[in-house]
C-alpha positions in Angstrom: -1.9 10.8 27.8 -0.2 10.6 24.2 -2.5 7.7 23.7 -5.8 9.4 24.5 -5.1 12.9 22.5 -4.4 10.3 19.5 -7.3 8.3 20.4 -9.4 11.4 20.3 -8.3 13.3 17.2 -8.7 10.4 15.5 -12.0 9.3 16.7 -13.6 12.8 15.5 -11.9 13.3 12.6 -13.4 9.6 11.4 -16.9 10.4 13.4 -17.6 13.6 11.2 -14.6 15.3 9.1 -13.9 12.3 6.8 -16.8 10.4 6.2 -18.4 13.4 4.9 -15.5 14.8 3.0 -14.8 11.1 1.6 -18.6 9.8 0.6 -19.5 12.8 -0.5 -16.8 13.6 -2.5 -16.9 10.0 -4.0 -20.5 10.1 -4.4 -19.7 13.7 -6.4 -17.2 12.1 -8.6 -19.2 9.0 -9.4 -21.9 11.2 -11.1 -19.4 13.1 -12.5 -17.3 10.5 -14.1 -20.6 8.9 -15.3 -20.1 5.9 -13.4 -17.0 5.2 -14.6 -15.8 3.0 -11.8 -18.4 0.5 -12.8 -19.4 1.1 -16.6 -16.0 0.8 -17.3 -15.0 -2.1 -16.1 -14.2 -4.0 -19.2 -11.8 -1.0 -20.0 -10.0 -1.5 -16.9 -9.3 -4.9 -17.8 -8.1 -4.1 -21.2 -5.8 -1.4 -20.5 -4.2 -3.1 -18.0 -2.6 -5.7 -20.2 -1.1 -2.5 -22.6 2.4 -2.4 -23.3 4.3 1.2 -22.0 4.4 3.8 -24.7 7.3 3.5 -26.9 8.0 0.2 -25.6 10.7 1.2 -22.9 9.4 2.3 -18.7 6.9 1.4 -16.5 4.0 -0.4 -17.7 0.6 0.0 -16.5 0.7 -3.1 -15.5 3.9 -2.9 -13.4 2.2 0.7 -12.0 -0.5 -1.6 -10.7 1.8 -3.8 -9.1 3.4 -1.2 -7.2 0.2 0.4 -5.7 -1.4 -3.4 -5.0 1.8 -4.4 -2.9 1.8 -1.2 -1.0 -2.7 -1.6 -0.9 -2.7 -5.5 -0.7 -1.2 -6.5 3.1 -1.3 -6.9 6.7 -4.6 -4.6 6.4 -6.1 -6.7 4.3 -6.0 -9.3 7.4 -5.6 -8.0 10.4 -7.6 -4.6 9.6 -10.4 -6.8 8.4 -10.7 -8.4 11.5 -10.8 -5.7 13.7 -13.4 -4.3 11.6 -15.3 -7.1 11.8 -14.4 -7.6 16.0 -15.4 -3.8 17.0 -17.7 -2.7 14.7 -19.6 -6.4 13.8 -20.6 -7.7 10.7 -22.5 -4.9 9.3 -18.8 -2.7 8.8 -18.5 -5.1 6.0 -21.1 -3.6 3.7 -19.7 -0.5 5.0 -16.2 -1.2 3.6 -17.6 -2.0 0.2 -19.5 1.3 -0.3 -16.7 2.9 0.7 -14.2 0.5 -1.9 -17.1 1.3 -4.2 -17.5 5.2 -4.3 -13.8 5.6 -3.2 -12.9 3.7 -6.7 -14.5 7.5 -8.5 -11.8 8.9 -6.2 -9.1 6.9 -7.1 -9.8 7.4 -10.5 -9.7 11.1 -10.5 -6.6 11.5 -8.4 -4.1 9.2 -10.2 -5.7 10.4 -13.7 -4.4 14.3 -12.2 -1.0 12.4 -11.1 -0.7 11.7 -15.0 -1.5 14.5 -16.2 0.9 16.7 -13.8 3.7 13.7 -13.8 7.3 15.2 -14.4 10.2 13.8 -16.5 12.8 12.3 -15.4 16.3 10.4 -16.4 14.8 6.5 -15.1 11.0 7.2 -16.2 8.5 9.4 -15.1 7.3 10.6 -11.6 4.3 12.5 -10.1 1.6 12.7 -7.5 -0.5 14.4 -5.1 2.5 17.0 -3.9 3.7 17.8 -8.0 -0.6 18.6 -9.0 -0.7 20.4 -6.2 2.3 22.6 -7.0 1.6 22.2 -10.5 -1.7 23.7 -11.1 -2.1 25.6 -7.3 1.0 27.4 -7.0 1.2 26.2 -3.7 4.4 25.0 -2.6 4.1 25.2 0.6 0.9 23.0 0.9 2.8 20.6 -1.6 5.7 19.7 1.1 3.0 19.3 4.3 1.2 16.6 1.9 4.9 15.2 1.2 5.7 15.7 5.0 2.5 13.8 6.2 2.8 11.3 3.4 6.6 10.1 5.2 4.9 9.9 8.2 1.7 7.8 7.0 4.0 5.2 5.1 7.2 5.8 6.6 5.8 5.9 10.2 2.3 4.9 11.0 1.9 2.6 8.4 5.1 0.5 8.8 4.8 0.0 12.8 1.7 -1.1 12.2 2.7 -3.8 9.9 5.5 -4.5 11.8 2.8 -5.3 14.6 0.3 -7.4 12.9 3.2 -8.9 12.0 4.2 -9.9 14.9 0.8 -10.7 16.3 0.5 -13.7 14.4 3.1 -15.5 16.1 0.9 -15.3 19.1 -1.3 -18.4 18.5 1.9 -20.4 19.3 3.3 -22.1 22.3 6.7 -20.3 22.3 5.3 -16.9 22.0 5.9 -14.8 25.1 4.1 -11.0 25.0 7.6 -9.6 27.0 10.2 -10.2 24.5 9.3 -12.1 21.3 7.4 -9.1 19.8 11.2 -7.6 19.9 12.8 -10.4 18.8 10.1 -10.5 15.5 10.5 -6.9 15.2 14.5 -7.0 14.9 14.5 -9.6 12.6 12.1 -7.8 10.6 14.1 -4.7 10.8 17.1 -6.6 10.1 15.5 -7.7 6.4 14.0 -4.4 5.7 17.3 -3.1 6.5 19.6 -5.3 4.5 17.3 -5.0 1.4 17.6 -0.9 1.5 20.9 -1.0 1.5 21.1 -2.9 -1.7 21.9 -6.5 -0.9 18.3 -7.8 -0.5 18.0 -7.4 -4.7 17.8 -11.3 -4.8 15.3 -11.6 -1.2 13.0 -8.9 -3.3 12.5 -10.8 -6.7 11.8 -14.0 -4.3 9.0 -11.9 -2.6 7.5 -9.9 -5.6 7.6 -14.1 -7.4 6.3 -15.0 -4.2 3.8 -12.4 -3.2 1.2 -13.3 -6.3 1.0 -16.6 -5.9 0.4 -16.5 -1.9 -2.4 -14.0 -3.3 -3.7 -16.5 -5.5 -3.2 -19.4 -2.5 -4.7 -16.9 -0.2 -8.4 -16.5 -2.1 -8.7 -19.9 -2.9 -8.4 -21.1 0.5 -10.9 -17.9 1.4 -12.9 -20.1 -1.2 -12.4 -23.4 0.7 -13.2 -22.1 4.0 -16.5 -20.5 2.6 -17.6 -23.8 0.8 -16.7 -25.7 3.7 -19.2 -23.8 5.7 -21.6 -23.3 2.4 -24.6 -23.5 4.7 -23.8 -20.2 7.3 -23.7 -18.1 4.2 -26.9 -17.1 3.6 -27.3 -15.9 7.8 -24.0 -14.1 7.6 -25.0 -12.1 4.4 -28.8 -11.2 6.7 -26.6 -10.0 9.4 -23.9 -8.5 7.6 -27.2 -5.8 6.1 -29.2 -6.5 9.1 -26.1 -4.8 11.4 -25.2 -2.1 8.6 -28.7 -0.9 8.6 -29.6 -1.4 12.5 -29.8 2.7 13.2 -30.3 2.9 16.5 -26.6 1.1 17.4 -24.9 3.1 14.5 -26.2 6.7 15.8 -26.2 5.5 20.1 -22.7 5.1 19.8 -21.1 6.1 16.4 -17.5 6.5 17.1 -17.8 2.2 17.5 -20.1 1.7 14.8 -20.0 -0.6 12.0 -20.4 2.5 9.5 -17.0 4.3 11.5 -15.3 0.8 11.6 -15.9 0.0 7.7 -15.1 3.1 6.7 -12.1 3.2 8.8 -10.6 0.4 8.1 -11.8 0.4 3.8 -9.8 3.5 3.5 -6.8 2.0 5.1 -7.1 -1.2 3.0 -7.4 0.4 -0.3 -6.2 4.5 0.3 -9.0 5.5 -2.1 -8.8 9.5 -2.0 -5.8 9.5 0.2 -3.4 10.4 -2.3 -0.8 7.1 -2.2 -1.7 5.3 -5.0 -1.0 8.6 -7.7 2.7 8.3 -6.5 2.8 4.9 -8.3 -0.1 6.1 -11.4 2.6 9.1 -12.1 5.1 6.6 -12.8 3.4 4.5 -16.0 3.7 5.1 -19.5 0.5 5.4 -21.3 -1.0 7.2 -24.5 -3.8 8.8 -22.6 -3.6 9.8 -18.6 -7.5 8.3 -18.3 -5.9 5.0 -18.9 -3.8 4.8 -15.6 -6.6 6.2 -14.3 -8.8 3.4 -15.0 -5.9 0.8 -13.7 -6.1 2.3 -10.0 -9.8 1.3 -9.6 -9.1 -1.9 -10.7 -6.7 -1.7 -8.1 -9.3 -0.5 -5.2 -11.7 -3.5 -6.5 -9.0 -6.3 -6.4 -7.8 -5.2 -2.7 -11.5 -4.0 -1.0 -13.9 -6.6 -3.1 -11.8 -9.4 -3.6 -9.4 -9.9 -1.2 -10.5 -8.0 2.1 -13.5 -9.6 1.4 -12.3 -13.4 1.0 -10.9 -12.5 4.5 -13.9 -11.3 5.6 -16.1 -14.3 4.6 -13.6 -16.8 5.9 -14.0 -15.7 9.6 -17.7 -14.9 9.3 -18.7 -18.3 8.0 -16.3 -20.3 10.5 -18.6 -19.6 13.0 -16.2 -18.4 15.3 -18.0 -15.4 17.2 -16.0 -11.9 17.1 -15.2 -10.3 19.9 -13.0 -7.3 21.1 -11.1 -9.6 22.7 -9.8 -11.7 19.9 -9.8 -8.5 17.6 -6.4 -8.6 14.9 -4.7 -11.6 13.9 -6.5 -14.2 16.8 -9.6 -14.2 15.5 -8.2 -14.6 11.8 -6.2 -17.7 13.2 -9.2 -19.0 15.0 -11.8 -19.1 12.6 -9.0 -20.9 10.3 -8.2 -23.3 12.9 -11.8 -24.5 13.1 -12.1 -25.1 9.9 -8.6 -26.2 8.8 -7.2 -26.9 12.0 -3.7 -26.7 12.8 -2.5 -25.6 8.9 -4.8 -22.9 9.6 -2.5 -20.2 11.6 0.3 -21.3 9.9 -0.9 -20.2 6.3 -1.9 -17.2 7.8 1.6 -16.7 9.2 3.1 -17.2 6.3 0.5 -15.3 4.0 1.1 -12.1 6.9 5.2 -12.6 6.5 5.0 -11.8 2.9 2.8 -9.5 2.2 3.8 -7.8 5.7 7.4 -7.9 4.0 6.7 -6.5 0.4 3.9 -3.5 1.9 6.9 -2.3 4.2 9.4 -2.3 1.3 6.4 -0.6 -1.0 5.9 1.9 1.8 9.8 3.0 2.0 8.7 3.5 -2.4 6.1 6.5 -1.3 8.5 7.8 1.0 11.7 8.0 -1.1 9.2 9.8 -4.1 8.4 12.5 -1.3 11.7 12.9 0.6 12.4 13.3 -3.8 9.8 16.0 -4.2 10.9 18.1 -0.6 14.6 18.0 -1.8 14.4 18.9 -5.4 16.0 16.0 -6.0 16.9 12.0 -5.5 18.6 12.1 -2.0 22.3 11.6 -2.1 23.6 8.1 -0.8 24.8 9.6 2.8 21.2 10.9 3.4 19.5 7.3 2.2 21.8 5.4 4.7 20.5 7.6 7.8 17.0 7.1 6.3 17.2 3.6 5.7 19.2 3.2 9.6 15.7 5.2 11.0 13.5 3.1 8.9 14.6 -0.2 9.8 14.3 1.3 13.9 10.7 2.2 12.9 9.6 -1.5 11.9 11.9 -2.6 15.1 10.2 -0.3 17.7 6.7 -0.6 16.1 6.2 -4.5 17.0 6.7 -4.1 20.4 4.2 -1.1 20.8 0.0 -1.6 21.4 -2.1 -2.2 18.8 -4.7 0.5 19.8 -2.1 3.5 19.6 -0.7 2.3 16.0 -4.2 1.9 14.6 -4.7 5.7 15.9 -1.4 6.9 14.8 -1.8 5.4 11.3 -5.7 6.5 10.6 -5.0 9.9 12.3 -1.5 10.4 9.2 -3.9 9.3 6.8 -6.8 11.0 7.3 -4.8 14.1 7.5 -3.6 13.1 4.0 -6.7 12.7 2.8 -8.2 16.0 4.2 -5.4 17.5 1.7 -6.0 15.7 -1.4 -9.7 15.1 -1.1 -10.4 19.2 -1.4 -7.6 19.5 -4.1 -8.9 16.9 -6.5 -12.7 18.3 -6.2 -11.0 21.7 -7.2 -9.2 20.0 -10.0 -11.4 17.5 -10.9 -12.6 19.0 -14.0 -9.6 18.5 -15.3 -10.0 14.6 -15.2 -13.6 14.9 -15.8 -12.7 16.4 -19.3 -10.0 14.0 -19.8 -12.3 11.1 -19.6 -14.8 13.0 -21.8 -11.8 13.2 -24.3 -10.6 9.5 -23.9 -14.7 8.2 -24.4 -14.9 10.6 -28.0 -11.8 8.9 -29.1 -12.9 5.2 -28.6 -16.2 5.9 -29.7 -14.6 7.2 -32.9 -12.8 3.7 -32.9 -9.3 5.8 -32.1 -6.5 4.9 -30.0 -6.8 7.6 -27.4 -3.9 9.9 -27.5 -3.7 13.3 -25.6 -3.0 17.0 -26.0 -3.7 19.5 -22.7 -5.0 21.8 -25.1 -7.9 19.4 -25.9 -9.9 19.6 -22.0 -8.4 23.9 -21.9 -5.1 23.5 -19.7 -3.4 26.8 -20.3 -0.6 26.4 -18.1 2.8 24.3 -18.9 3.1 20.4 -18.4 6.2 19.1 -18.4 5.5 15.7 -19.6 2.7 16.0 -22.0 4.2 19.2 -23.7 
């Protein structure tokens, strides 16, 4: 019964609510911004590579990091498949319109998240919940954004890794559906735990070392695969548009759709407009807020265009047919196993074990910044150790759940987080549209791009930029 209400919010929040709210309000910020996602891509690039102001904090760079281990994951994998699986080929193109439009969004909303970020004794800190207090006044609204933001990344999203996890241990011989799930899931609780409570410093650098590289691995065997199979290309790009566009399936039965699929699963992959990604932004040290801002839609384009697509591609040139039935991790492991054979499923084990690992631990990030932002302050030690206790039972219960119920628990959280900040960065928007108007008059005068609130007409206090 829990299941089906779920099930049901979920499926018309993404079947009307969100897809308006979300490509229109992309689509709005992409003529606003000029394009920006797109005409500024060599910017991107550049700023990326900046030093932090002053020389001391968090880099832009290491701002990136933050939001691309948290963006970059089991989604990237398993949500790709069952995109792919339930909604066909066609939610592919879907996924990039979204990745596209959505990178306006991201823009926007972690540009605000540096402009309202707050000061504070290790660096700054900021997002959705501190604009929203900020420049609304509205405390209140502030801590439900904070509230639902512990129970996207705290909750949804970390059972659900903890599944997908898990699920890739199912193409072997010694997995049994009773009890290894649990088995998976403690261990992986186990780790979590032990690296919360401060002994996991050295089993974090190993992963964060280790994480990149099976990123690099990852899209060059996506590469292999694809040129391995050189010849199916050009009939899985036909059907990939020929599904997208094929209007009478989308509008008989949209709540299956490739276009509710792609969108679906796109805005978990790279949280574009969701309001995640700004808790990270907040924390970098740059000259110019328009410059982080830039950095998170490099961000959307490396995790939707790169390597959600490389998964993608992969599967759909193996020649592997999807079905429902193989939907999440088998069908991953099967179309690698046909091309690879048996070193396919276990890269992708070991690819899923990492970056399952690193997106639970960059999760537990978001949720410390809001439990932060409800409290007033850093919580005290006694309150982290019965956080980290009922995170750790999270991961541990989430393996052993269905996959159907965490998918709707974690797109229903989000999409609630998203009909929040979506509404509140249109509202505020002009704020980033005059920023970037700024930051564009100071390069084109060959300037370094500094910046004053006074200069786009904030009247009321910042705390950082003052």
């Amino acid at each position: 019964m829990f299941g089906q209400i779920i099930s049901g919010i979920s499926t018309a929040m993404y079947s009307y609510v969100l897809i308006i709210i979300l490509v229109f309000g992309g689509l709005y910020f992409t003529f606003r911004t000029k394009f920006a996602q797109i005409s500024m891509l060599g910017e991107q690039v550049r700023v990326v590579g900046e030093k932090p102001v002053g020389g001391k904090g968090t880099s832009s760079f290491g701002a990136l990091m933050v939001s691309t281990a948290s963006r970059v994951g089991t989604g990237n994998i398993i949500g790709v498949s069952t995109a792919i699986c339930l909604g066909g080929f066609g939610s592919v193109f879907w996924m990039w319109v979204i990745a596209l439009i959505g990178g306006a969004s991201a823009f926007v909303e972690s540009t605000l998240a540096q402009i309202y970020k707050k000061k504070g004794k290790d660096g700054c800190y900021g997002g959705p919940a501190y604009y929203i207090e900020t420049a609304l006044k509205c405390r209140p609204l502030a801590i439900v954004f904070s509230v639902l933001l512990i129970l996207t990344y705290g909750i949804g999203f970390n059972m659900l890794a903890s599944y997908n996890l898990q699920s890739t241990f199912s193409a072997y011989s010694f997995y049994n559906p009773t009890w290894t799930p649990w088995i998976i899931g403690l261990i992986l609780a186990v780790l979590v735990g032990y690296c919360l409570f401060g002994g996991g410093s050295r089993v974090v650098k190993i992963t964060s070392f280790l994480v990149p590289i099976m990123g690099v691995a990852y899209i060059l065997v996506a590469f292999i695969i694809i040129a391995l199979n050189i010849t199916a290309l050009p009939s899985v790009f036909a059907r990939i548009f020929t599904e997208a566009f094929d209007l009478q399936a989308i509008f008989g039965g949209f709540s299956g759709s490739c276009v509710m699929y792609g969108i679906k699963r796109g805005l978990f992959s790279n949280e574009a407009g969701v309001g995640s990604a700004p808790n990270a932004s907040a924390s970098a040290e740059v000259s110019h807020p328009v410059k982080q801002g830039l950095v998170q839609v490099l961000s959307v384009f490396i995790d939707t265009m790169l390597v959600c697509s490389a998964t993608a591609f992969m599967c759909m040139c193996s020649g592997v047919e999807p079905t429902a039935a193989i939907s999440g991790a088998p069908y991953v492991q099967a179309s690698l196993r046909a091309t690879l054979g048996g070193f396919g499923p276990i890269f992708i084990t070991v690819a899923m074990i990492l970056f399952a690992f690193t997106t639970l631990l960059g999760n537990l990030y978001y949720v410390n910044q809001a439990f932060s932002h409800i409290l007033g302050h850093v919580p005290g030690k006694k309150f982290n150790y019965v956080y980290y206790v009922l995170a750790s039972a999270v991961i541990f219960v989430g393996a052993g759940l269905s996959a159907g119920l965490l998918w709707d628990i974690a797109d229903l959280t989000m999409g609630l987080m998203a009909l929040i900040n979506m509404p509140v960065i249109v509202f505020l928007g002009r704020y980033a549209f005059r920023a970037l108007k700024d930051y564009r008059k100071q390069k084109k005068a060959g300037l370094t791009p500094t910046f004053h609130a006074k200069d786009i007409g904030i009247t009321h206090e910042l705390d950082y930029w003052n």
